[in-house]
C-alpha positions as CSV (number, residue, x, y, z in Angstrom):
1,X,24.5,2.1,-1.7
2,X,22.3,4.9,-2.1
3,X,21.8,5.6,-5.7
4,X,20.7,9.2,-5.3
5,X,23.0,10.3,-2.9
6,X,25.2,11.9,-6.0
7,X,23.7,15.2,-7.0
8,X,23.0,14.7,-10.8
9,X,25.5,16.4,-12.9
10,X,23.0,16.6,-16.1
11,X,19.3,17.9,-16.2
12,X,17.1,17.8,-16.8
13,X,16.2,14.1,-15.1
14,X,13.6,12.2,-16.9
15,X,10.7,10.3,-15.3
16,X,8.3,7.8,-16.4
17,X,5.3,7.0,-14.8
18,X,3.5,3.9,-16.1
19,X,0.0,4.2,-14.9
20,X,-1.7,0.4,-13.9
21,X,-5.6,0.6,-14.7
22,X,-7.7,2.4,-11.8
23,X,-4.4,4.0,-10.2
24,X,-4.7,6.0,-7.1
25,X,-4.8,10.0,-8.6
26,X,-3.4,11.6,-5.5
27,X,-0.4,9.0,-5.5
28,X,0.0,10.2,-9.1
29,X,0.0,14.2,-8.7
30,X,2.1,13.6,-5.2
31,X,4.5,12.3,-7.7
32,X,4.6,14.6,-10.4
33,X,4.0,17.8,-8.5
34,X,6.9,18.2,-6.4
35,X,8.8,17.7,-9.8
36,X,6.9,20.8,-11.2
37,X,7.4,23.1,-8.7
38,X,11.1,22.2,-8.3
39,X,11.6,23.7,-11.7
40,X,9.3,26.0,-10.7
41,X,11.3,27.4,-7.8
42,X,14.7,26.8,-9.8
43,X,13.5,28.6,-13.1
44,X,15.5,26.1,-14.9
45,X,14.2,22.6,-16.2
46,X,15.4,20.4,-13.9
47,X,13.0,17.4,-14.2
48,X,10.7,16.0,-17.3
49,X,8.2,13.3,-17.0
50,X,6.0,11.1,-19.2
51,X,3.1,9.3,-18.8
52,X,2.9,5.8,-20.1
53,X,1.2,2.5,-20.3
54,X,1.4,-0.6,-22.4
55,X,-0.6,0.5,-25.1
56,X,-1.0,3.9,-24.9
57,X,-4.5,5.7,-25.0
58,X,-6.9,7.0,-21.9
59,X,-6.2,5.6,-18.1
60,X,-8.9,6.0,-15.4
61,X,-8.2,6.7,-12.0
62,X,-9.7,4.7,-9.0
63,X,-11.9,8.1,-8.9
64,X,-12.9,7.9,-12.5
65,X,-11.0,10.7,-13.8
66,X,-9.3,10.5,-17.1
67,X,-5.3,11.0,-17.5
68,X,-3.9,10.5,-21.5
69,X,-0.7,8.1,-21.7
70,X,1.6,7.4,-24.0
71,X,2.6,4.0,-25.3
72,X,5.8,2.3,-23.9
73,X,9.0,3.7,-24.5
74,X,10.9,2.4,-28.0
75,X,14.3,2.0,-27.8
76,X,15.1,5.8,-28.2
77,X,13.1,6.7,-25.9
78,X,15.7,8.1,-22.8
79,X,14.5,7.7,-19.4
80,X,16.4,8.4,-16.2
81,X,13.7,6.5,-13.8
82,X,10.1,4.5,-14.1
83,X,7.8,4.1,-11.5
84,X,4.7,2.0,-11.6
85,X,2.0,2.9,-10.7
86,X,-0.1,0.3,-8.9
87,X,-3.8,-0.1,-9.3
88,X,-6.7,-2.3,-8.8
89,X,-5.7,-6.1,-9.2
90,X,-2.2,-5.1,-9.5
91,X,-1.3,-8.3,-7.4
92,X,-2.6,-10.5,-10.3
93,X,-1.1,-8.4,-13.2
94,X,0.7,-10.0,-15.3
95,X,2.0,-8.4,-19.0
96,X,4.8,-10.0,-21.2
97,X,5.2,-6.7,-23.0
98,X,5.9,-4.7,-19.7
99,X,8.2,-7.5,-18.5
100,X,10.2,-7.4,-21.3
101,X,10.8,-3.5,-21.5
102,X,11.6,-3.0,-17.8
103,X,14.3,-5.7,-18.0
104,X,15.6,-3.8,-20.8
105,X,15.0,-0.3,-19.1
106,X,16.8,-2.5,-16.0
107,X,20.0,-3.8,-18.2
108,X,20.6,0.2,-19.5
109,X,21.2,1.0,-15.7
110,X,17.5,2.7,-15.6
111,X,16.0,3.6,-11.9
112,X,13.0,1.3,-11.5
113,X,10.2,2.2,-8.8
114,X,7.0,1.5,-7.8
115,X,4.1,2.7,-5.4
116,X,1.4,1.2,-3.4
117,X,0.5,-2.0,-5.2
118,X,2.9,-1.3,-8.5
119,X,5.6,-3.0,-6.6
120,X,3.7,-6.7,-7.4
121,X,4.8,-5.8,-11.2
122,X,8.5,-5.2,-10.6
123,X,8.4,-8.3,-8.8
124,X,6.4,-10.2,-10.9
125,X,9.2,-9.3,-13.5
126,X,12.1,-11.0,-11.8
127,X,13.2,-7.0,-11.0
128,X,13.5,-7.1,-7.0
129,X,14.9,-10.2,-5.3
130,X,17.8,-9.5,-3.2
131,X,16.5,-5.6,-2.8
132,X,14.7,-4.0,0.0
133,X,11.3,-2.4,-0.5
134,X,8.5,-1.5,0.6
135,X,4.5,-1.4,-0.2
136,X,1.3,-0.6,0.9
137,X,0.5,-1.5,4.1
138,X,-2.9,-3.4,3.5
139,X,-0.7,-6.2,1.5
140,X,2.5,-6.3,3.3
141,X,1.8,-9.8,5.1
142,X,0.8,-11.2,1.5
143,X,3.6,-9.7,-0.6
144,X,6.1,-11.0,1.9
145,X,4.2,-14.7,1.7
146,X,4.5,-14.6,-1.7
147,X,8.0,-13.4,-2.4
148,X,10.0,-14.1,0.2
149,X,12.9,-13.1,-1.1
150,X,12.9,-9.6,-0.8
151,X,13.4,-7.7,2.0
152,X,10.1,-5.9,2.8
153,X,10.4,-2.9,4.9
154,X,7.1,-1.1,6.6
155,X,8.4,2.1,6.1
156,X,7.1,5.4,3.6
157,X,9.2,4.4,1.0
158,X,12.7,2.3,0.4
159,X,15.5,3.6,-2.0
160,X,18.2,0.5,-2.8
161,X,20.6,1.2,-5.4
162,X,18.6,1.3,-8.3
163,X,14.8,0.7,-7.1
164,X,12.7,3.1,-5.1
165,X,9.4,1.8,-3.8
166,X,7.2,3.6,-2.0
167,X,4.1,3.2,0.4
168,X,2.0,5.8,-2.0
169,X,-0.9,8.5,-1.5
170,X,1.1,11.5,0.4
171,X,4.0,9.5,1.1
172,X,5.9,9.8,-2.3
173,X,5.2,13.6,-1.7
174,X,8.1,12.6,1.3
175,X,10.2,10.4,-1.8
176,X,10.0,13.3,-3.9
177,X,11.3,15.6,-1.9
178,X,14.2,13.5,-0.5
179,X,14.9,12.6,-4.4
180,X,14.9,16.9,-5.0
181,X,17.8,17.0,-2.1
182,X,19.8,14.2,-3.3
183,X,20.0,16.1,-6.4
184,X,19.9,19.3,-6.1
185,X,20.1,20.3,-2.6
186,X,18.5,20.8,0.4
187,X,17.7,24.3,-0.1
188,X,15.8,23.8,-3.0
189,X,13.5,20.9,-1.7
190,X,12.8,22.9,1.2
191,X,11.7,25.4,-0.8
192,X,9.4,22.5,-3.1
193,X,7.9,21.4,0.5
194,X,7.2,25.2,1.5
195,X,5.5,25.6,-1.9
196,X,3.5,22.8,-1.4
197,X,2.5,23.9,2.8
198,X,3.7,20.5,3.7
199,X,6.1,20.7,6.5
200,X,7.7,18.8,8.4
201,X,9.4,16.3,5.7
202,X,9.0,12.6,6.8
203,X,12.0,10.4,7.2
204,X,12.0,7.3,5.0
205,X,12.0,4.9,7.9
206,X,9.0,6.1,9.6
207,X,6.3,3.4,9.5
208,X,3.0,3.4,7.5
209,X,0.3,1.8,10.2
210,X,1.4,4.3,12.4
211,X,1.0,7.0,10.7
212,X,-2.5,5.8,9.2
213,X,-3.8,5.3,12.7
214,X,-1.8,4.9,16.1
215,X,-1.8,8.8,16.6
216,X,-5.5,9.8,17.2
217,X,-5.6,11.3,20.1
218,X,-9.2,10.5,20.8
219,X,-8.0,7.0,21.1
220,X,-7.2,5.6,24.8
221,X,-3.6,4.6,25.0
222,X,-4.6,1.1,26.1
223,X,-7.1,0.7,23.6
224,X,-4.2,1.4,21.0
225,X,-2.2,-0.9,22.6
226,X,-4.5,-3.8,22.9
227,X,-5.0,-3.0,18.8
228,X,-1.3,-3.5,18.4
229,X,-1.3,-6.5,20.0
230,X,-4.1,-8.2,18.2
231,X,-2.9,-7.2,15.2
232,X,0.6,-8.5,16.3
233,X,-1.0,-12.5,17.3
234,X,-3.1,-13.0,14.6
235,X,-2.1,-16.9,13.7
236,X,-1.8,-17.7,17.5
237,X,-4.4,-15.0,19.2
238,X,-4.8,-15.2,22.8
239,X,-8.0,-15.0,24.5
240,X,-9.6,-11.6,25.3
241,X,-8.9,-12.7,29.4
242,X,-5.2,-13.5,28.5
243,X,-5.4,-10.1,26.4
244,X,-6.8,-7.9,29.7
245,X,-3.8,-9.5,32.2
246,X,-1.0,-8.4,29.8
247,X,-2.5,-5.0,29.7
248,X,-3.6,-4.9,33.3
249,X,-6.7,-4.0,32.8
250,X,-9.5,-5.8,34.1
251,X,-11.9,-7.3,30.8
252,X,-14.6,-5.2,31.9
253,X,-13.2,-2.0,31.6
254,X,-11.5,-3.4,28.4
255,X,-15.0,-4.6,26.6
256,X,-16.3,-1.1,27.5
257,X,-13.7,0.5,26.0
258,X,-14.1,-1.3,22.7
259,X,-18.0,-0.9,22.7
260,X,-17.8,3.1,23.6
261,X,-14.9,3.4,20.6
262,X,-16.2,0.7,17.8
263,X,-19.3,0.2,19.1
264,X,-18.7,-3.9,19.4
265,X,-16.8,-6.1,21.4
266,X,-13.5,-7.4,21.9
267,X,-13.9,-10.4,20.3
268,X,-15.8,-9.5,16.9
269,X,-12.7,-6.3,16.9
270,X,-10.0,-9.3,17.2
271,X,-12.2,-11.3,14.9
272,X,-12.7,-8.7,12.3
273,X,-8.6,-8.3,12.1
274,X,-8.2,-11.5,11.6
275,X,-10.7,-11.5,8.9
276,X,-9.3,-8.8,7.3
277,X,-6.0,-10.1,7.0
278,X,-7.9,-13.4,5.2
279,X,-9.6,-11.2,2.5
280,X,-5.8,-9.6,1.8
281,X,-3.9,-13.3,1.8
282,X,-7.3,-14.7,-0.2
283,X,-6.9,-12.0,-2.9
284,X,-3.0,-11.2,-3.0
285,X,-1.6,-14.6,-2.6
286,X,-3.0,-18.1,-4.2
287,X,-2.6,-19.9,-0.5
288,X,-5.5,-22.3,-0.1
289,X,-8.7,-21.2,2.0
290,X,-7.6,-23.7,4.5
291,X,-3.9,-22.6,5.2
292,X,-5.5,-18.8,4.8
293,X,-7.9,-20.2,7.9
294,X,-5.0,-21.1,9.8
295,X,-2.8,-18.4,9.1
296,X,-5.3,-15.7,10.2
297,X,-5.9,-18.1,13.6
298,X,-9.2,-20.0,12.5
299,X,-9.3,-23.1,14.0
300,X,-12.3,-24.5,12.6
301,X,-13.3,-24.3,9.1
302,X,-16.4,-23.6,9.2
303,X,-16.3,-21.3,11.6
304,X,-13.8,-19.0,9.3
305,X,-15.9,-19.7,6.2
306,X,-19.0,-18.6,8.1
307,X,-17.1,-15.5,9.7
308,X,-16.1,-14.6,6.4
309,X,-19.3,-14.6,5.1
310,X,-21.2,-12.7,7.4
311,X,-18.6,-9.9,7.7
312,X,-17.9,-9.6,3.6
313,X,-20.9,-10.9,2.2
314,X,-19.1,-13.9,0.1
315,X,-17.6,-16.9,0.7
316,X,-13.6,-17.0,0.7
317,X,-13.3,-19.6,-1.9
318,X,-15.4,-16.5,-3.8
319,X,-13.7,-14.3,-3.0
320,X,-10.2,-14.8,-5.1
321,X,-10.2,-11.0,-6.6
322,X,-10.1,-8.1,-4.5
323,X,-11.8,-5.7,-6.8
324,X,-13.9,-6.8,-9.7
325,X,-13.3,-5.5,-13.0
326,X,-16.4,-5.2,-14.1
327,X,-17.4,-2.9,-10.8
328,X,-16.6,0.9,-11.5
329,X,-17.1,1.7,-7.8
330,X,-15.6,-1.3,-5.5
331,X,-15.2,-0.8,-1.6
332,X,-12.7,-2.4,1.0
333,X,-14.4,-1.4,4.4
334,X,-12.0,-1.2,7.5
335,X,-12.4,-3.2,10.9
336,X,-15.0,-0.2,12.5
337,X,-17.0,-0.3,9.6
338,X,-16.9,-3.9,9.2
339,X,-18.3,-4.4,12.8
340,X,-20.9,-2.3,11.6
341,X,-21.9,-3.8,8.8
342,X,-21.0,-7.7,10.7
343,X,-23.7,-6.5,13.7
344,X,-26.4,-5.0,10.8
345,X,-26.7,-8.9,9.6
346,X,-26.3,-10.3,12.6
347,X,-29.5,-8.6,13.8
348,X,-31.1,-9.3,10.6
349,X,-30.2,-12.6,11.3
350,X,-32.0,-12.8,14.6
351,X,-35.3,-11.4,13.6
352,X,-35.8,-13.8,11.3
């Protein structure tokens, strides 16, 4: 059952936001924001929030701002709702302290949520098997590998019973706002959304890779679909030949279309998937490089390790965290830009 489909018969409702190190700053103020202007538009105070971490004291944002938190609830503390906040290494967080108060929050019937990568820490805490959820897109495959039990969704964000996840960024901009009608009505998050100029509202069930990409409309249609596919045979890929006759296209054309719009071909596109789908499982999951190589279809090796290495610059067995603490500006570089930067050493390669 829906939790939120009741319209709250107290207010105001109380959020807390626990804020992972390096958390996404847009993700945060798509959160809070809609809450603000709903008691805004209402004149009454119909939400509160807090912001919190372990231990209390300054937070940085993945863009190096500064937000000021406050330390973990005590027991007095009263809190409708928490939602984690994921950020960098979020995958390999791991804090007795937090465990321990969200199982409590958990036992007094508290809402628990997370966004983008904050949903490793609920699960990490024992907090979501037998739920749905959802999470960013770039670590679905590698959440679902690791904890098979839940029920991963790729949708914007999941509410079930008592845990809301959500995708992040803009999305929980769509969770607030469908939270705001549960409770209050859909005048009143209309008027939030209008407030905001963000119109139309997005169902929950829409789903994030399309949103991120699918819809460009500079993009052929058959290029979109041959990108679909890939992404859709990565273990067991098919040959580019294979790939042209289900499209009914003739390679050719196909190649061309991939060199005008990436400016590589066919292969190093499907091989650059694959790759990046080995960088997530390397750094999200603790599979070995060898079932990682097979996974992402690698049949060799050292084929995969050398891939790997020319596209990212490391080794996979090096390659364990997927941004490094001690780096204040990290980068995770798409396919397109990946073939650029793959083709740069490749012709540095050649001349010497």
């Amino acid at each position: 059952m829906n939790i939120l489909n009741e319209k709250s018969q107290t207010f105001p409702f109380t959020y807390g936001f626990v804020l992972l190190s390096k958390f996404n700053s847009l993700t945060l103020s798509s959160l809070v924001e809609p809450l603000r202007i709903a008691n805004y538009c209402d004149g009454r105070k119909l939400y509160n929030w807090q912001l919190l971490s372990v231990d209390a004291g300054d937070r940085h944002t993945s863009s190096g701002m500064t937000v000021a938190t406050q330390a973990i609830a005590t027991d007095d503390t009263v809190l409708d709702a928490i939602i984690i906040c994921g950020g960098w290494n979020a995958e390999r967080y791991d804090n007795d302290e937090l465990y321990r108060w969200l199982r409590r929050m958990a036992r007094r019937g508290v809402i628990l949520g997370a966004v983008e990568t904050g949903t490793y820490v609920l699960a990490r805490a024992g907090l979501m098997s037998g739920y749905a959820a959802t999470i960013h897109w770039h670590c679905h495959d590698a959440f679902e590998e690791r904890y098979p039990d839940i029920s991963l969704k790729d949708q914007l964000f999941v509410i079930d019973r008592k845990r809301m996840t959500c995708a992040g960024g803009i999305a929980c901009l769509d969770m607030m706002l469908q939270d705001i009608e549960n409770r209050y009505g859909k005048s009143l998050a209309l008027e939030v959304a209008d407030q905001l100029v963000y119109f139309p509202e997005r169902e929950a069930e829409l789903p994030q890779k399309e949103i991120h990409t699918r819809k460009q409309s500079t993009m052929p249609s058959v290029l979109q679909r041959a990108i679909e596919f890939m992404e859709q045979n990565i273990e067991d890929s098919v040959t580019i030949p294979e790939l042209s006759r289900r499209l009914k296209l003739s390679q050719r054309k196909l190649e061309r279309l991939f060199n005008k719009q990436f400016r590589c071909s066919a292969v190093a596109f499907y091989r650059g998937i694959r790759l990046q789908k080995a960088r997530v499982l390397l750094t999200h999951t603790d599979m070995s490089v060898l079932d990682i190589c097979i996974a992402c279809g690698f049949s060799s090796s050292s084929y995969f390790s050398k891939s790997y290495t020319d596209q990212f610059g490391m080794r996979p067995r090096d390659h364990r965290t997927a941004w490094p603490d001690n780096k204040s500006n990290v980068f995770w570089p798409g396919v397109a830009a990946s073939m650029v930067a793959f083709n740069k050493t490749m012709q540095r390669k050649i001349k010497n």
